[in-house]
N, C-alpha and C positions, 0 to 999 in steps of 0.2 A: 603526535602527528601520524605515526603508523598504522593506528585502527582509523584516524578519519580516511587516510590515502586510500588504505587498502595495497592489492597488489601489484605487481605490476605500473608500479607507480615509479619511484625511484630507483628501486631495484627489483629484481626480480618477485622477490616473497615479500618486500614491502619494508625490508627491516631496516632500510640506511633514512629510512624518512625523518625519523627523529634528528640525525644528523644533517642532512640536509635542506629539511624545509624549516630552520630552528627562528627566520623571519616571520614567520605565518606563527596565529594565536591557536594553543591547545584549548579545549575547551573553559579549562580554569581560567586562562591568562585572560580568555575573551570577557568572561563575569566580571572577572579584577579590575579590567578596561572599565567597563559600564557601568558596574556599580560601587567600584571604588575597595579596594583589598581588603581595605579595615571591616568588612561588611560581608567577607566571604571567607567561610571554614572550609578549608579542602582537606579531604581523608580519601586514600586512593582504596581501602574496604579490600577488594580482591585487584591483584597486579602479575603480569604475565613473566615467567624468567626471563632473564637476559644472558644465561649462562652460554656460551660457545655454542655446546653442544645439545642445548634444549628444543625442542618440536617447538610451535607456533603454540600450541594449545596449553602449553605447560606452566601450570600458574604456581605463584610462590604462595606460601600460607597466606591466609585468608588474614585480614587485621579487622575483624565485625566490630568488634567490642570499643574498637578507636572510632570505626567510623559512626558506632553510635553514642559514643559521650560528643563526638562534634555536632551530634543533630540536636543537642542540648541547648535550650536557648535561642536554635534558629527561627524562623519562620517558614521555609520552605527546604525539603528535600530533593535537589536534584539530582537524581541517580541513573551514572549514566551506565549504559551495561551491553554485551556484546561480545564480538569478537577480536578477536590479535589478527592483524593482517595473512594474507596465503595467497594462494592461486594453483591452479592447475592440480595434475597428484596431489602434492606434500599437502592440498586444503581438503581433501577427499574426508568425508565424517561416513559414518554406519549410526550417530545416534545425532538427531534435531534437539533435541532437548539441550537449553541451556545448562551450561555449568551447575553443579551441586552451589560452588562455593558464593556465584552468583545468585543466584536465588536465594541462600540462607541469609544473605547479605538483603536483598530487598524485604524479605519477612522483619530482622529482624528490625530496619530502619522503618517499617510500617508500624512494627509495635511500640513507636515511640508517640505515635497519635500526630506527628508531624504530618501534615499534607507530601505527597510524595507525587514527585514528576519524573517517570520512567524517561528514559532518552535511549534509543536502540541505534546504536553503530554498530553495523553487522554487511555481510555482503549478502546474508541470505535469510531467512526466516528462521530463528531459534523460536524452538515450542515456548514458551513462557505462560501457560491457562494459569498456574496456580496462584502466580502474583499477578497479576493482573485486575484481579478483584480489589486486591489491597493497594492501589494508585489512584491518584486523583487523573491523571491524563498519561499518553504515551504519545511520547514524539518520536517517530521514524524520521532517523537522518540518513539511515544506508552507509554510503562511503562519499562523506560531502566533499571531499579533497580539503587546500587548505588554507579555501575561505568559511567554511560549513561551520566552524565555532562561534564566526563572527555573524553568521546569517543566522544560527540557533538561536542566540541573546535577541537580537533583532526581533524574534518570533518572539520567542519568552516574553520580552516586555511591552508588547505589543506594539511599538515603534511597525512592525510590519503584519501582518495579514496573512492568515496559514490561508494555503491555497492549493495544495497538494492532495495528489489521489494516489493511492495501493496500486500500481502498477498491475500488479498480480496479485492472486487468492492469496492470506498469508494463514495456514496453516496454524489449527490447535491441537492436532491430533497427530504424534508422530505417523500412523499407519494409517493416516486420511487427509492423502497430500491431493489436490484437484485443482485443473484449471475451471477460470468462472464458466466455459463453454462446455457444461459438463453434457449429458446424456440424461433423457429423465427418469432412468431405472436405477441412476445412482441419487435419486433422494425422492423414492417411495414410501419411505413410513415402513409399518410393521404389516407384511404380508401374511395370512393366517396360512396355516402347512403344519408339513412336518417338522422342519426346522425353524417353523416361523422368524424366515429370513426378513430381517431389520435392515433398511439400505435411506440411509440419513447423513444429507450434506452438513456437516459440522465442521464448520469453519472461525478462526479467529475473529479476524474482518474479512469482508469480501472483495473480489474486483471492481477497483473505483471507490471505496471508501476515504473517508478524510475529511476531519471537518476545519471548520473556521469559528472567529469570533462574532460571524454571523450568522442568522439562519436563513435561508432562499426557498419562497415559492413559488410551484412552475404553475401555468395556470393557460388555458386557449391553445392546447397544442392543436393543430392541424395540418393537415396536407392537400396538396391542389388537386389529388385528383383519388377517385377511389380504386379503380381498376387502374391495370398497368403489364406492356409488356417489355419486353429486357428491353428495347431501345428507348422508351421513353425516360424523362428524367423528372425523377418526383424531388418536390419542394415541400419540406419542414417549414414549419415554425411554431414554439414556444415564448409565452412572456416569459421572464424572469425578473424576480422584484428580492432583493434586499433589504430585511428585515432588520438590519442592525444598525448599530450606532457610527459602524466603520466604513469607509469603503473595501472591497471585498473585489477579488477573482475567484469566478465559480468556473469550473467544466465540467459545460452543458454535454451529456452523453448520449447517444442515440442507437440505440438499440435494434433489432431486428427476433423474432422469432418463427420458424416457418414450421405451421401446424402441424403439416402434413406432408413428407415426403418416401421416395420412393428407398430411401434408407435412413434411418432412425436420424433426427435431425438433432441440433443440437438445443438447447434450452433457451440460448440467446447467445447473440453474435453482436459484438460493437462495431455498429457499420460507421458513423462519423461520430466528430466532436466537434466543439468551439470554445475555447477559453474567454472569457471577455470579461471586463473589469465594471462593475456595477456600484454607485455612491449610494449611502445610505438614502432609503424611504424610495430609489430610483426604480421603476420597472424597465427593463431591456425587451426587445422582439430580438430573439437569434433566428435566423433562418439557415438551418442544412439543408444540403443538395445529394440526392443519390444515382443515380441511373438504375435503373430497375437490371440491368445484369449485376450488379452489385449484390445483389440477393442472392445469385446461386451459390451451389455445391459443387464438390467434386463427386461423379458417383461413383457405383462400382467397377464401372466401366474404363473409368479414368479419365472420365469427359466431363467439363464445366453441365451444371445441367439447372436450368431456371424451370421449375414445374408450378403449372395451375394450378390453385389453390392458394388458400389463407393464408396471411401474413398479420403478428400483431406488433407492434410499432412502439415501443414504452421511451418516454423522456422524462426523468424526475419525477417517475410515479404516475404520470398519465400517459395516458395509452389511445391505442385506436386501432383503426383494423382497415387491411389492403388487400385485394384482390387481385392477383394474377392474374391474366384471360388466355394466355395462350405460353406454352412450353416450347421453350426453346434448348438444343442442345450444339454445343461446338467444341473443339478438338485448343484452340488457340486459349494461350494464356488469359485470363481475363482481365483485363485491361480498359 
């Protein structure tokens, strides 16, 4: 129960959870629930100290060799992997890169040829490229608190419908950390020179990823009007149709990119969204609303600044394009 909490949960560094939330299902208990104990091997592979005086980070020897004779026989590998609960200082790292002891641990249960389902409790992005290859799926739970065991299973056996998005970029690169609103001279390709400086967004997943057990096509995106200035208020809308056999919750994301400004703009900016639940074979019309001051910047100046010029509009892979007609600039929050 202390790596679902995290910190700041029961106690400060998160440590009394296990004592106190002993009500609520650990991830095992919840499996044992669902599909019955006699049917579930648990082997805890790498386990965190509990000694007095040990750091969060402080793991006891690794048991690989156990947790791969229990993959013997099964059908599926759920390996769940991650962090010991922290907060504040005491959770301060200098290295993203998951554990040695965790990742020799997912190598070696991948070389059993078992199918393998990564599960990430973590409060922050651990590098993980190397195994990643070798999993069938990864499920990002974060820090579910301690209903999150019982909502995982639910996903697992498809009783529910994954419907979640990457909040944030999650990193594959320790020294290539980026939000998705990046700059477009951080992913130019290989510029010929002297140093033939190399500048390439390489990322794990990106901002907004996440899938489901269906697949969704976006399809008639439009807008009511082509030009546009800060006061008017432009209207979206995209179909969305449900490709699978489930009903499904997608969020619909809408985008912004502004060609052209008076200081280097950003790549794209998430201006709205809509979550909305769609039954299989169903197509949905979502309609977003923006107000065209919605689009500006802050500029150098330190003033909100809406300038003329091109705007390109992307939803689920289609796009269009808007026209500014006149620049506006004001001192007031934008609102």
């Amino acid at each position: 129960m202390r790596c679902l909490n995290g910190g700041w949960s029961y106690s400060w560094q998160g440590d009394k959870a296990d004592e106190c939330a002993q009500a609520y299902n650990t991830i095992y208990e919840a499996f044992c629930l669902k599909y019955g104990s006699e049917h579930i091997k648990y082997e805890p592979g790498v386990t965190y100290s509990t000694a007095k005086d040990a750091l969060w980070w402080q793991e006891n020897e690794p048991q690989i060799a156990k947790a791969v004779a229990a993959a013997q026989g099964v059908d599926v590998i759920v390996a769940c992997i991650g962090e010991n609960s922290y907060c504040e200082t005491p959770g301060n790292l200098t290295d993203l890169n998951l554990s040695t002891n965790q990742t020799e641990l997912i190598k070696a249960l991948a070389a059993t040829g078992k199918p393998v389902i990564l599960v990430l409790n973590e409060g922050r992005p651990r590098i993980i490229n190397e195994i990643v290859p070798l999993v069938k799926a990864v499920v990002h739970v974060m820090l579910p608190g301690n209903y999150g065991a019982d909502a995982l299973t639910n996903l697992l056996t498809g009783e529910v419908n994954f419907s979640g998005k990457l909040p944030f970029t999650y990193p594959r690169l320790i020294n290539s950390l980026a939000t998705y609103d990046y700059k477009p001279c951080e992913n130019m390709g290989q510029m010929d020179g002297n140093y033939n400086y190399d500048s390439v967004m390489d990322v794990q997943w990106p901002f907004g990823a996440g899938l489901s057990y269906n697949t969704y096509t976006y399809a008639n995106f439009k807008v009511d009007r082509s030009t546009f200035k800060a006061e008017d208020e432009l209207t979206f809308s995209v179909d969305v149709t449900n490709n699978g056999q489930v009903a499904g919750k997608e969020s619909v994301l809408l985008y912004s990119t502004d060609l052209f400004a008076s200081i280097t703009p950003d790549v794209m900016r998430l201006r709205n969204f809509e979550k909305v639940e769609i039954q299989p074979g169903e197509t949905q019309t979502v309609v977003l609303k923006l107000k065209g001051s919605d689009l500006a910047f802050v500029g150098s100046d330190k003033k909100w600044r809406l300038e003329s010029g091109d705007f390109r509009m992307t939803c689920g892979g289609e796009s269009l394009m808007l026209q500014c007609s006149a620049t506006k600039v004001w001192n007031t929050p934008n609102r």
